[in-house]
ZABA-477361 format. One record per atom (N, C-alpha, C): residue in one letter; atom name; x, y, z. Coordinates in nm, 4 decimals. Last residue first. Layout:
N
PT | A | CA | X | Y | Z
...
***
This chain:
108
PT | X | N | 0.9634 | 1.3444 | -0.0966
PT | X | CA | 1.1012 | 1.4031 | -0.1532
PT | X | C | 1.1735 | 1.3815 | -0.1717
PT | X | N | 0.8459 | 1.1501 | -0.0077
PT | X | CA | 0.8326 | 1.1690 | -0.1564
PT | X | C | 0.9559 | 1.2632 | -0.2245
PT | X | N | 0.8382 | 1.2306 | 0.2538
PT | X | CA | 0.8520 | 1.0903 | 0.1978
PT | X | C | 0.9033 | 1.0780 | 0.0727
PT | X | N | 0.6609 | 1.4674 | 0.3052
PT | X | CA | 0.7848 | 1.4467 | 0.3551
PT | X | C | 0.8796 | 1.3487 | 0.2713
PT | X | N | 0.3801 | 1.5566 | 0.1779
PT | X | CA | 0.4456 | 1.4424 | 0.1907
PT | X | C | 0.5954 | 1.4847 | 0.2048
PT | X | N | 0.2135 | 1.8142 | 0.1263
PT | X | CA | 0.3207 | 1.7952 | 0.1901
PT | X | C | 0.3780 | 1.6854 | 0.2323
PT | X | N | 0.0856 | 1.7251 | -0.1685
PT | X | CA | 0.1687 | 1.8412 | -0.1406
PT | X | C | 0.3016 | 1.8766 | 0.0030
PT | X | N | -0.0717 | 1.4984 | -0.0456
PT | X | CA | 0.0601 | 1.5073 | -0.1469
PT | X | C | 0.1222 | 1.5750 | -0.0954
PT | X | N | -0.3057 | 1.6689 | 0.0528
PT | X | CA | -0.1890 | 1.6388 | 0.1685
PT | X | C | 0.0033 | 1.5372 | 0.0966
PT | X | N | -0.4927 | 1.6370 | -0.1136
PT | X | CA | -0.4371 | 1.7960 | -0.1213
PT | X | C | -0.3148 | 1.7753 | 0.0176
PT | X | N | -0.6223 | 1.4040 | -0.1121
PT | X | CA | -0.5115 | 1.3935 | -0.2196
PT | X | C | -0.4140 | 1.5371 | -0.1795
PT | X | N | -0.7670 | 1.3220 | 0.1892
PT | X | CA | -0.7521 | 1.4061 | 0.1281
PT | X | C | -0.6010 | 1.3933 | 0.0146
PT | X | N | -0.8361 | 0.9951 | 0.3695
PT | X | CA | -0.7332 | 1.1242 | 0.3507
PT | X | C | -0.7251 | 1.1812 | 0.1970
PT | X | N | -1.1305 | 0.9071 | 0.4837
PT | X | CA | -1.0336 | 0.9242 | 0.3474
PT | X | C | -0.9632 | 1.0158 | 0.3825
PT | X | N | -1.1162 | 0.7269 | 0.8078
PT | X | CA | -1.1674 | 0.8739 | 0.7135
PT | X | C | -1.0415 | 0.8558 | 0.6823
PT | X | N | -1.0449 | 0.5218 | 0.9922
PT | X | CA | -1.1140 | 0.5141 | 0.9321
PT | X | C | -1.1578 | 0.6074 | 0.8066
PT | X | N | -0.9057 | 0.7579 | 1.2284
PT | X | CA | -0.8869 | 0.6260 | 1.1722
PT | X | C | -1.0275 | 0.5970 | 1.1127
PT | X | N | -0.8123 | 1.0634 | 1.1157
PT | X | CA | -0.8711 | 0.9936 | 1.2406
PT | X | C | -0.8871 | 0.8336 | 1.1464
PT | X | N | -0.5791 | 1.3190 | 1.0263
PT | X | CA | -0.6600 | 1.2291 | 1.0015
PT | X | C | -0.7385 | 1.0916 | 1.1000
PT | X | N | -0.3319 | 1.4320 | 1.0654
PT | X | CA | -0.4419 | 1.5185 | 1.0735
PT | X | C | -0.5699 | 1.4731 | 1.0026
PT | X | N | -0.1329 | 1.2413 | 1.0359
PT | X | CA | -0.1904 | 1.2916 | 1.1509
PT | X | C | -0.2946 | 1.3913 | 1.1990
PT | X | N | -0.1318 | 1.1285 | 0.7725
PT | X | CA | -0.1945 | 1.0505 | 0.9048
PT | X | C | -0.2036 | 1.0985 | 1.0065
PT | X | N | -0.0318 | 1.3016 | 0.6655
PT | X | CA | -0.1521 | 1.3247 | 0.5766
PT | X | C | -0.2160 | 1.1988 | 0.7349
PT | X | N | 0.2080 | 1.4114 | 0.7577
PT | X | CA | 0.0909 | 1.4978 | 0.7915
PT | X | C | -0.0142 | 1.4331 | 0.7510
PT | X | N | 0.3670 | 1.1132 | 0.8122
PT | X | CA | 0.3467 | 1.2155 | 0.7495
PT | X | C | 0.1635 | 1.3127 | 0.7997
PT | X | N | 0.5050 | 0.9315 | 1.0411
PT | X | CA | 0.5864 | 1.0427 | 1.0298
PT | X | C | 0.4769 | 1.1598 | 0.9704
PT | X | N | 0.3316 | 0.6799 | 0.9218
PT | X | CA | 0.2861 | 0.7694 | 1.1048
PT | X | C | 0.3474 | 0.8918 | 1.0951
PT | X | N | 0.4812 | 0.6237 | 0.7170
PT | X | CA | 0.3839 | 0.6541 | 0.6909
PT | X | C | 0.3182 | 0.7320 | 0.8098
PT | X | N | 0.6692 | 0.4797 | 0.8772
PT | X | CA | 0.7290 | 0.6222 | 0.8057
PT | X | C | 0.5813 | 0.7271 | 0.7262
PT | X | N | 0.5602 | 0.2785 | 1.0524
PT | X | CA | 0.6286 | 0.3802 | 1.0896
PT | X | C | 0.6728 | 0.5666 | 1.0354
PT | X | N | 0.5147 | 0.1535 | 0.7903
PT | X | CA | 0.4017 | 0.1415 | 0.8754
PT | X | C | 0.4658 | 0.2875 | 0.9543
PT | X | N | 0.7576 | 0.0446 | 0.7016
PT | X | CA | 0.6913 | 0.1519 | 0.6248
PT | X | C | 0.5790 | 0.2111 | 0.7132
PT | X | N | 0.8800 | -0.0934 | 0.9066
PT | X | CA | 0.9232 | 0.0433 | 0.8877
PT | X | C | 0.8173 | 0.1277 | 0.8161
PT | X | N | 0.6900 | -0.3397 | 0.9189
PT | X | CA | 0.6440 | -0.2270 | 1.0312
PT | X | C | 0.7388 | -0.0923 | 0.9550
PT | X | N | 0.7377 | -0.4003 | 0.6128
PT | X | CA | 0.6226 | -0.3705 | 0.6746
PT | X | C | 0.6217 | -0.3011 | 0.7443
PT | X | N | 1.0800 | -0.3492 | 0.5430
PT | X | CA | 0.9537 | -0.3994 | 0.6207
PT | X | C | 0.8309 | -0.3608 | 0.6235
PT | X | N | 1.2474 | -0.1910 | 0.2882
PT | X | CA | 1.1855 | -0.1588 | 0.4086
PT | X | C | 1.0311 | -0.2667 | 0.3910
PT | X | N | 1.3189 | -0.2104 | -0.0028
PT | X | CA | 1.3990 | -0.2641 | 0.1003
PT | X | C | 1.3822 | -0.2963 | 0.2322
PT | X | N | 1.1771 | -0.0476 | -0.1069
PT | X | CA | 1.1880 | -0.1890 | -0.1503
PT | X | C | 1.2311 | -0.2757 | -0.0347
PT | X | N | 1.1809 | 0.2611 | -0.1466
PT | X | CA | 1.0822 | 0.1474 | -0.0306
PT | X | C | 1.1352 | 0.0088 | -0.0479
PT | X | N | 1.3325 | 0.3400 | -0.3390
PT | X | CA | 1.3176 | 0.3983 | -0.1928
PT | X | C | 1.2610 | 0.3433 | -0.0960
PT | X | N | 1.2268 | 0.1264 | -0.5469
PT | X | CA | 1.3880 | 0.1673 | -0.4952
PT | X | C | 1.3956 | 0.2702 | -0.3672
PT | X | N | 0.9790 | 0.1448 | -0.5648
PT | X | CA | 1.0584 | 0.0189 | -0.5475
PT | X | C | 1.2338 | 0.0215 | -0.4699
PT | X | N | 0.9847 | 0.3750 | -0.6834
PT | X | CA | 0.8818 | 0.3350 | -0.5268
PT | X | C | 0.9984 | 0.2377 | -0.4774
PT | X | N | 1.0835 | 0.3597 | -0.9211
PT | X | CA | 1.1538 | 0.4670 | -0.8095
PT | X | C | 1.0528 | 0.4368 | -0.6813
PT | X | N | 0.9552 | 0.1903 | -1.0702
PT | X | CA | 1.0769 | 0.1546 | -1.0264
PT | X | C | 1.1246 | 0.2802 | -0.9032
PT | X | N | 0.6703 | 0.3422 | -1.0354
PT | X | CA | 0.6783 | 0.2098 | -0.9487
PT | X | C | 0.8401 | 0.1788 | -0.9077
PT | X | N | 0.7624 | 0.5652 | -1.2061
PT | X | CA | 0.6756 | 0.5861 | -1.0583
PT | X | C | 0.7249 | 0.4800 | -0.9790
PT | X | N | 0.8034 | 0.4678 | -1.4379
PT | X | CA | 0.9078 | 0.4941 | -1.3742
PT | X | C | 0.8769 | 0.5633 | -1.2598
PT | X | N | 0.5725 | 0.3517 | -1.4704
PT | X | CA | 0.6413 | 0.2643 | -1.4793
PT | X | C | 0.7797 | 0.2852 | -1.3767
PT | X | N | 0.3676 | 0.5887 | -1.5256
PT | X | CA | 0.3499 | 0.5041 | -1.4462
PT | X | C | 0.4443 | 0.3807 | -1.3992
PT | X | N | 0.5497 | 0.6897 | -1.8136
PT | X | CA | 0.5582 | 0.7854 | -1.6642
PT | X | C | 0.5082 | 0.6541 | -1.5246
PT | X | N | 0.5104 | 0.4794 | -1.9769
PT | X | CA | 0.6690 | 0.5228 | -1.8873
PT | X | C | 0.6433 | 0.5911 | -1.7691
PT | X | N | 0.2183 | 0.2947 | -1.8355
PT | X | CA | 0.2751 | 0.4536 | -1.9622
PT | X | C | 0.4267 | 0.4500 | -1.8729
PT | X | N | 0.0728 | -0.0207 | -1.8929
PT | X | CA | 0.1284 | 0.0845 | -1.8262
PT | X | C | 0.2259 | 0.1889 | -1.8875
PT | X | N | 0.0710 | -0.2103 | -2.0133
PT | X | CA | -0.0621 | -0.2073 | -1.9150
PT | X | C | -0.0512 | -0.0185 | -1.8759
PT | X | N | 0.2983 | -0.3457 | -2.0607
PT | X | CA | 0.2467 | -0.3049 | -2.1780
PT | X | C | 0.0841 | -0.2421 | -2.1417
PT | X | N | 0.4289 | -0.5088 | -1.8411
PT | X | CA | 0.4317 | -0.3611 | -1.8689
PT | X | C | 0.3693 | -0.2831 | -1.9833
PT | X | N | 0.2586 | -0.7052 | -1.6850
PT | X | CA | 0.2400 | -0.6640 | -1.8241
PT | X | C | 0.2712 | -0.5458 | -1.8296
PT | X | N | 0.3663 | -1.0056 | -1.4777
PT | X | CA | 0.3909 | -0.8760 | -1.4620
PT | X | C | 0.3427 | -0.8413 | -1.6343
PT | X | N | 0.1642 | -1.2846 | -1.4369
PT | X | CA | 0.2943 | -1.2106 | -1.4935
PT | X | C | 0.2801 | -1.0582 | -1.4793
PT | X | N | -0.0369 | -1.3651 | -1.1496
PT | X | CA | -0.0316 | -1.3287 | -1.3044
PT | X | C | 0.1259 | -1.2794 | -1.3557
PT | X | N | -0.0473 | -1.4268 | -0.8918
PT | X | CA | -0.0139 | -1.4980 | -0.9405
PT | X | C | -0.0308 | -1.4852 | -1.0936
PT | X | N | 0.0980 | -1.2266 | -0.6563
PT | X | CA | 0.0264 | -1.2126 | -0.7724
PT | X | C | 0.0477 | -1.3716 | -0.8239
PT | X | N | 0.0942 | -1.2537 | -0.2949
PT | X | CA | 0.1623 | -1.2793 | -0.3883
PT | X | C | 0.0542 | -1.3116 | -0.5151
PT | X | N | 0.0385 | -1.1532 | 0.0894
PT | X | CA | -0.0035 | -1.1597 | -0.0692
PT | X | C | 0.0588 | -1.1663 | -0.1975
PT | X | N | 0.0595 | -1.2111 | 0.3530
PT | X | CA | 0.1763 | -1.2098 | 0.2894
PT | X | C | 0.0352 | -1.2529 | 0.1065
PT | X | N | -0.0068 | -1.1526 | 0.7134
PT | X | CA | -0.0545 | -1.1580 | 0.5880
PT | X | C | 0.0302 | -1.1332 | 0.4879
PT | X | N | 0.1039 | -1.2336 | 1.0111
PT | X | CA | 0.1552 | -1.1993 | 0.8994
PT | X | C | 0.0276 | -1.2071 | 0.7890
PT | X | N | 0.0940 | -1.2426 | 1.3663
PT | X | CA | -0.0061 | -1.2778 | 1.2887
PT | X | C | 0.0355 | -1.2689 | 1.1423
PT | X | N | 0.3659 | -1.2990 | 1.6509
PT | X | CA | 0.2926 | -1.2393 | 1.5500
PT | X | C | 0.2239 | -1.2684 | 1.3633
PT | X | N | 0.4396 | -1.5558 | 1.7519
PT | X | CA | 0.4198 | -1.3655 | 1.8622
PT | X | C | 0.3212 | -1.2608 | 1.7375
PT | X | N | 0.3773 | -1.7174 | 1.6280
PT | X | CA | 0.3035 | -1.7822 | 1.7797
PT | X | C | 0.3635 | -1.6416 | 1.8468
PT | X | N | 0.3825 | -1.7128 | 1.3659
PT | X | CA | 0.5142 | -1.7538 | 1.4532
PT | X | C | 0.4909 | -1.7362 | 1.5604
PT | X | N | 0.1856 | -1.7450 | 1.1184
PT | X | CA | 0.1372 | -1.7264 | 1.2382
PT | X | C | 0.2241 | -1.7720 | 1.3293
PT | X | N | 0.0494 | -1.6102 | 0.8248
PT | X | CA | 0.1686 | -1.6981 | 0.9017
PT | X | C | 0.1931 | -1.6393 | 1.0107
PT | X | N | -0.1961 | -1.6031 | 0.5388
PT | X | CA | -0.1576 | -1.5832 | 0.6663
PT | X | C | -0.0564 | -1.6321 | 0.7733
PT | X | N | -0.1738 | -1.5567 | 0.2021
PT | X | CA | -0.1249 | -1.6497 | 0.3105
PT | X | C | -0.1035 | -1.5807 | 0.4518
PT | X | N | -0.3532 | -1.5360 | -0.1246
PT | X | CA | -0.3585 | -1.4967 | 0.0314
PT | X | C | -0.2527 | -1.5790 | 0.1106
PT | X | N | -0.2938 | -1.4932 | -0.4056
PT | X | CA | -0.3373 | -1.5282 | -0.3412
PT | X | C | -0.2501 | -1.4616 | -0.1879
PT | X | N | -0.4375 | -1.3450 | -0.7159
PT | X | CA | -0.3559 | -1.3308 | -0.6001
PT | X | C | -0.3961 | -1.4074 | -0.4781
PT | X | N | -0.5790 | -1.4119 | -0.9123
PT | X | CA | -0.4730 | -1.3073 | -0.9796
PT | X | C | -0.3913 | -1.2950 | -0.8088
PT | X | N | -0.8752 | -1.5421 | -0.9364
PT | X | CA | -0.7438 | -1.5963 | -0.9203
PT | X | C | -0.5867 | -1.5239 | -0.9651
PT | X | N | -1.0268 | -1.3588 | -0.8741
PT | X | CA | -1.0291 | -1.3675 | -1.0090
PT | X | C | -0.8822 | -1.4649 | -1.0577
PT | X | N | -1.0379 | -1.3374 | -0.6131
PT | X | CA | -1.1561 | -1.4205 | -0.7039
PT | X | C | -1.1290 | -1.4349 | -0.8452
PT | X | N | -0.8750 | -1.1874 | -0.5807
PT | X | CA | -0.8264 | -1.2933 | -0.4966
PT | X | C | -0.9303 | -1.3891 | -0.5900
PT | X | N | -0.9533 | -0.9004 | -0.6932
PT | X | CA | -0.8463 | -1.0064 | -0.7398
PT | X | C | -0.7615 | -1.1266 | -0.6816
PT | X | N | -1.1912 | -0.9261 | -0.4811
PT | X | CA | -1.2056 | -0.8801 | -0.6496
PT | X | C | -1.0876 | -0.9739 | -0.6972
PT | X | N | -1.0568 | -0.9103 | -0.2596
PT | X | CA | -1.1042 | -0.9693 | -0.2780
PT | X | C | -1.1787 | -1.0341 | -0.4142
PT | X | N | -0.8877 | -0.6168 | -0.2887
PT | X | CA | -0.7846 | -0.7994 | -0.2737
PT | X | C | -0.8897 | -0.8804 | -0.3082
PT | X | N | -1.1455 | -0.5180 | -0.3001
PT | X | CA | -1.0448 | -0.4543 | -0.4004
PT | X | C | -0.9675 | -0.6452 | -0.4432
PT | X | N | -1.2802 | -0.4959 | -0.0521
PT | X | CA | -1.3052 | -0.5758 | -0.2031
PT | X | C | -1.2711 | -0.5628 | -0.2718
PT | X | N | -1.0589 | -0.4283 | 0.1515
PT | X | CA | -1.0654 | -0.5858 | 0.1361
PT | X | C | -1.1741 | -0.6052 | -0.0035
PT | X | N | -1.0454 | -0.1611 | 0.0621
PT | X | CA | -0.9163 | -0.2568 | 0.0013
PT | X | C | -1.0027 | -0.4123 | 0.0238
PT | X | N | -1.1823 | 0.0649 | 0.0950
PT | X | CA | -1.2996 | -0.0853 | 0.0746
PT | X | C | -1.1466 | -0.1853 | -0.0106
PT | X | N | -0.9236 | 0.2987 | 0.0093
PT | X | CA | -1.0385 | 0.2550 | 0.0570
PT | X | C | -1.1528 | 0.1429 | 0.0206
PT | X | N | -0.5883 | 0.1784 | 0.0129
PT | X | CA | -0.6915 | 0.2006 | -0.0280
PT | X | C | -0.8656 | 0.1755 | 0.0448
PT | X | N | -0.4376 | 0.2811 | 0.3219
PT | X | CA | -0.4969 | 0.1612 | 0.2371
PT | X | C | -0.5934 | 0.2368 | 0.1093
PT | X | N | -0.1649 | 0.4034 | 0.5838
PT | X | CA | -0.2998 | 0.4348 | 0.4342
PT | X | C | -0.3193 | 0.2974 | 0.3376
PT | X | N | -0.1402 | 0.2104 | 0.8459
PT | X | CA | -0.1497 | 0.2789 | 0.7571
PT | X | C | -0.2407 | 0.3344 | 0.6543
PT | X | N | -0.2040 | 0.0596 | 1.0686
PT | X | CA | -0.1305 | 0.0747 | 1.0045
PT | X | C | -0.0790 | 0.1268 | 0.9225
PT | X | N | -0.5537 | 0.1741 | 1.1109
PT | X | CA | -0.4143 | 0.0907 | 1.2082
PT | X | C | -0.2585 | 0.1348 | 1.1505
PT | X | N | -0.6107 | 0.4073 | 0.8310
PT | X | CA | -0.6204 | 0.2448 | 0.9109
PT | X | C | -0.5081 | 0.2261 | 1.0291
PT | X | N | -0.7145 | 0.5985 | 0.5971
PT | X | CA | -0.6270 | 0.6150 | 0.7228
PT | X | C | -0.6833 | 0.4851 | 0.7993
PT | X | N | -0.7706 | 0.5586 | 0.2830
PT | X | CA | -0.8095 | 0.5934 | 0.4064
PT | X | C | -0.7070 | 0.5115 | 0.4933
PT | X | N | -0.7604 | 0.6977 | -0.0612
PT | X | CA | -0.7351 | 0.5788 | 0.0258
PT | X | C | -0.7706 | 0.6354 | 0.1517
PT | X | N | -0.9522 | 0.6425 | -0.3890
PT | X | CA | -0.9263 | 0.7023 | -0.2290
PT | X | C | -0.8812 | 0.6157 | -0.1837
PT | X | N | -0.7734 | 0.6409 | -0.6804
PT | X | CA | -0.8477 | 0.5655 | -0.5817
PT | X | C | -0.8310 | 0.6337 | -0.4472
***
């Protein structure tokens, strides 16, 4: 899936009909929370997890995401994502290129 360069970060690209696709299909819902300094969007699946969906290799992608990122906020990731080449030699709104993997900092 392309993703593109946003405010915050890399998103998939046309993400809101992506969430919106599985916000309709009742598989996730939405909650916005609003502590009167800042706005939150907080999305939670409401299907079971099916590892049977998914190949070891895709599996042991997610647990090792999970475990280098898991731990980190929103704004950190938001931050560490600004660190890599693939957002700075990219303008807001335009797909970033897959050939900027290669130098992900992050991943190493």
């Amino acid at each position: 899936m392309p993703y593109a360069r946003l405010p915050y970060g890399s998103v998939p690209n046309d993400y809101s009909l992506l969430y919106g696709a599985i916000e309709n299909a009742k598989q996730l819902t939405e909650e916005v929370v609003n502590d009167g300094v800042t706005e939150r969007t907080f999305f939670t699946t409401t299907a079971n997890f099916n590892s049977a969906l998914f190949t070891e290799q895709e599996l042991a992608v997610m647990m090792d995401t999970v475990q280098r990122f898991g731990h980190l906020n929103a704004i950190e990731l938001s931050e560490r994502s600004h660190q890599e080449r693939a957002w700075q030699a990219n303008d807001t709104g335009k797909l970033i290129s897959y050939l900027y993997a290669n130098d992900s900092t992050t991943l190493k």
